[in-house]
Each structure stands twice: as structure tokens, then as C-alpha cells.
C-alpha positions in Angstrom: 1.1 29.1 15.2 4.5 27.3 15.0 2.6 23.9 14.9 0.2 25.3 12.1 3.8 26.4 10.1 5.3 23.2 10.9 2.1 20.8 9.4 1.9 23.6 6.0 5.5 22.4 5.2 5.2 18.7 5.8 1.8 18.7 3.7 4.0 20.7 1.0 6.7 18.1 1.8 4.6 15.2 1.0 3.1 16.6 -2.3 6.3 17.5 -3.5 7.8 13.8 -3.0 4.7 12.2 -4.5 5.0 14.4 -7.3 8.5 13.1 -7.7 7.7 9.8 -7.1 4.2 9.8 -9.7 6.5 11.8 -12.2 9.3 8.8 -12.3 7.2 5.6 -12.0 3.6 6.2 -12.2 2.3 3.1 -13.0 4.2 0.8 -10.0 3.4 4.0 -7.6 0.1 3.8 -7.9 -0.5 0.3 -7.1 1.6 0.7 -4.1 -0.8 3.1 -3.4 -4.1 1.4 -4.4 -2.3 -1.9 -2.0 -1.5 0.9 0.9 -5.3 2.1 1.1 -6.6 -1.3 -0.1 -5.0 -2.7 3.4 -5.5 0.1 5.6 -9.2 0.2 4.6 -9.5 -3.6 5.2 -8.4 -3.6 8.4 -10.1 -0.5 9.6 -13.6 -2.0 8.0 -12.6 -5.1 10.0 -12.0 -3.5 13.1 -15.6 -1.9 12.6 -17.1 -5.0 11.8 -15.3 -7.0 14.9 -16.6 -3.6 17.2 -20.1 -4.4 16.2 -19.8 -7.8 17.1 -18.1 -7.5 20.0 -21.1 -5.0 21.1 -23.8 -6.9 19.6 -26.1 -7.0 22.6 -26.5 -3.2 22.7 -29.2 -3.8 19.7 -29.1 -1.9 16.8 -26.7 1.5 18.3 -23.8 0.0 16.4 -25.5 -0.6 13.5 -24.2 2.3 11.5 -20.8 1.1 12.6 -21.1 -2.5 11.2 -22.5 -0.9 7.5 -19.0 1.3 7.5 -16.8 -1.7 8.1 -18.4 -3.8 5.5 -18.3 -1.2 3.1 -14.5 -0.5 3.8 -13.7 -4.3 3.5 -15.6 -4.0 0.6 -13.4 -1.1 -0.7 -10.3 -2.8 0.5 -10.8 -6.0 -1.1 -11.2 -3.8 -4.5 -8.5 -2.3 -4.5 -6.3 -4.9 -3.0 -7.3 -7.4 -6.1 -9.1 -5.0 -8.8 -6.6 -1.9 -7.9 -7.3 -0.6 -11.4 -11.1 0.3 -10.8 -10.1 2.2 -7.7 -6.8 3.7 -9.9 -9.6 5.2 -12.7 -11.5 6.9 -9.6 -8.2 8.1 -7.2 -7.1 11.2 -9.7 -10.5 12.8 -9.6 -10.6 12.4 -5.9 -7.3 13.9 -5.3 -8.4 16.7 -8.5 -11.0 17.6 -5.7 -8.6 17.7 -3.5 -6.6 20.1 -5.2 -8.7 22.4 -6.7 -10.3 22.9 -3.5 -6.9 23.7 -2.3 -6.7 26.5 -5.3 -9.6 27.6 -4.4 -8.5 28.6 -0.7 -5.1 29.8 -2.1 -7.0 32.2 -4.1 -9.5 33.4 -0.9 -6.3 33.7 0.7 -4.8 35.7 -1.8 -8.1 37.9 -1.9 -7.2 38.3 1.6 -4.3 39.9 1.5 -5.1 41.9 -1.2 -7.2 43.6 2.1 -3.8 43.8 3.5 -1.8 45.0 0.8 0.6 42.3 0.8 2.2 40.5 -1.7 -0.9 39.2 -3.3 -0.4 39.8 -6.5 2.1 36.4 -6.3 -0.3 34.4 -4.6 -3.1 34.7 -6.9 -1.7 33.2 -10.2 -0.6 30.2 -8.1 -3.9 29.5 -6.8 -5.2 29.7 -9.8 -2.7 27.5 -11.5 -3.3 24.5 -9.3 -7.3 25.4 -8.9 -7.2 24.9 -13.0 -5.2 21.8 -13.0 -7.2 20.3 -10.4 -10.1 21.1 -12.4 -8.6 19.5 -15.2 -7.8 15.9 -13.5 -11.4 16.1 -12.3 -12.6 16.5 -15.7 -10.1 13.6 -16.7 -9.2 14.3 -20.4 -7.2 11.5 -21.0 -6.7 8.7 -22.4 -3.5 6.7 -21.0 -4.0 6.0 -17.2 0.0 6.9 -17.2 -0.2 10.0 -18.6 -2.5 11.1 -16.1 -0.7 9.8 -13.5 2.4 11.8 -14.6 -0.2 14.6 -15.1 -1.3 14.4 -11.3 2.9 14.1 -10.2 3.3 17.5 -11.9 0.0 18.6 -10.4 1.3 17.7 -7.3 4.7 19.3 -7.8 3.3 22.8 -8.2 0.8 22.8 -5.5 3.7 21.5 -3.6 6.0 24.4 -4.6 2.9 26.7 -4.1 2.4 25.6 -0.8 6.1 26.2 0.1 6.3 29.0 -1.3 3.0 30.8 0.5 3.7 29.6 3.8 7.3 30.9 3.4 6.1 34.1 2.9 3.1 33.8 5.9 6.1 33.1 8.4 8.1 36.1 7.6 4.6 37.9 7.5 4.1 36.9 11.1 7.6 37.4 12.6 
């Protein structure tokens, strides 16, 4: 259980400082971002590829494995040297991301209405971030900075949500 506590902050952690970071320079932070996964893609779809090769003579059971590298080098490469293709797709993904992560604040929230506890708190939080991951999924605007800003705020409350729940799951279970 104290591992489970310990990965809830450092999640919360890490959406609270890319919220921060998205909030202050969105533009330059998402590149980074786009060159991180660009890179790390690359080299994982490499690593496939060179796998495949290296195991060759096994016949086609690695087949599968040299179609994933190629795709990922394909990925990387895009966003290494077209990083603002793969920039127009990453808030939707991570608006998934978060509005699935409403969604299971609010089951959990339905849950402890079961146990009478503090629920009535949890509930308006998970369905704050549910709506504003639905809204970067639907992607209203216009200026790729504005939603970048929009997904650092985003981030910021589910962040602070996060926090915030598993503070009070602790002090449930102690």
C-alpha cells in the first residue's frame, strides 16, 4: 500500500510540474517534448528492428516485432523533424488521458459515497478534470499555444486533484 501512496504523489508531482512548465513556456516545452519522444521512439523502433534482424533465421515469429520498430522510427523521425504534426495530435492524447482519469475519480468518488466518506469533495473534482479532458479532446481552439497553456492548467488541477485525493486515502487507511 505504501508503494501505491508513494507512485499517486509522484504521478501528481509530475502533472503539477508540467503544468507549471506548459503554463510558462508552452511553445519551447512542447518541442522538448515532441524531441524527448521523437528520440526515445527512434531508438526503441531501432532496437526492434536490429532484434528482428539479429533473429532473422527463426522465420517469420519476429515479424510483428520488425512492423513495431519501423513504425516507431517512423514516428520518431516525425516528430524529431515535423514535431508540429505530432504537437496537433499530443493534447488529444493526453485529453484521453485525463478524462479517463476523471472518469475513475468520479467511480471513486461513487465509491465512497458507499462508505460515507467525504465524497461529496471528490466528485466535483473528478468532474472538473473529466470536463476539461473532454474539452482538449474536442480541441476548440485555434492557437496551438493557447491550448498548450490550456492543457498546463489542465494538468495543474488534475495534479492538485490527485494530491489532494490521495491525501485524504492515506489518512483513510491509517
Amino acid at each position: 500500500m505504501k508503494s501505491f501512496f508513494t507512485n499517486q504523489g509522484a504521478f501528481s508531482a509530475v502533472y503539477l510540474v508540467l503544468g507549471i512548465l506548459l503554463l510558462i513556456h508552452p511553445v519551447a516545452f512542447s518541442r522538448a517534448v515532441c524531441y524527448v519522444l521523437g528520440i526515445c521512439a527512434f531508438v526503441y523502433g531501432a532496437w526492434k528492428i536490429w532484434g528482428y534482424w539479429k533473429d532473422r533465421k527463426l522465420g517469420g515469429v519476429f515479424q510483428l516485432e520488425l512492423i513495431v520498430g519501423v513504425i516507431l522510427v517512423v514516428i520518431g523521425l516525425v516528430a524529431l523533424f515535423k514535431s508540429e504534426v505530432l504537437l496537433s495530435i499530443l493534447p488529444v492524447i493526453i485529453g484521453l488521458i485525463i478524462l479517463m482519469d476523471g472518469l475513475v475519480t468520479i467511480n471513486q468518488a461513487l465509491n465512497l459515497r458507499k462508505l460515507d466518506y467525504r465524497w461529496k469533495y471528490l466528485l466535483p473534482m473528478g468532474i472538473v478534470v473529466a470536463v476539461f479532458g473532454l474539452v482538449l479532446v474536442l480541441n476548440p481552439f485555434g492557437s496551438a499555444m493557447l491550448l498548450m497553456r490550456f492543457l498546463g492548467f489542465t494538468l495543474l488541477v488534475d495534479g492538485f486533484c490527485d494530491f489532494w485525493w490521495y491525501y485524504r486515502l492515506k489518512k483513510l487507511f491509517e
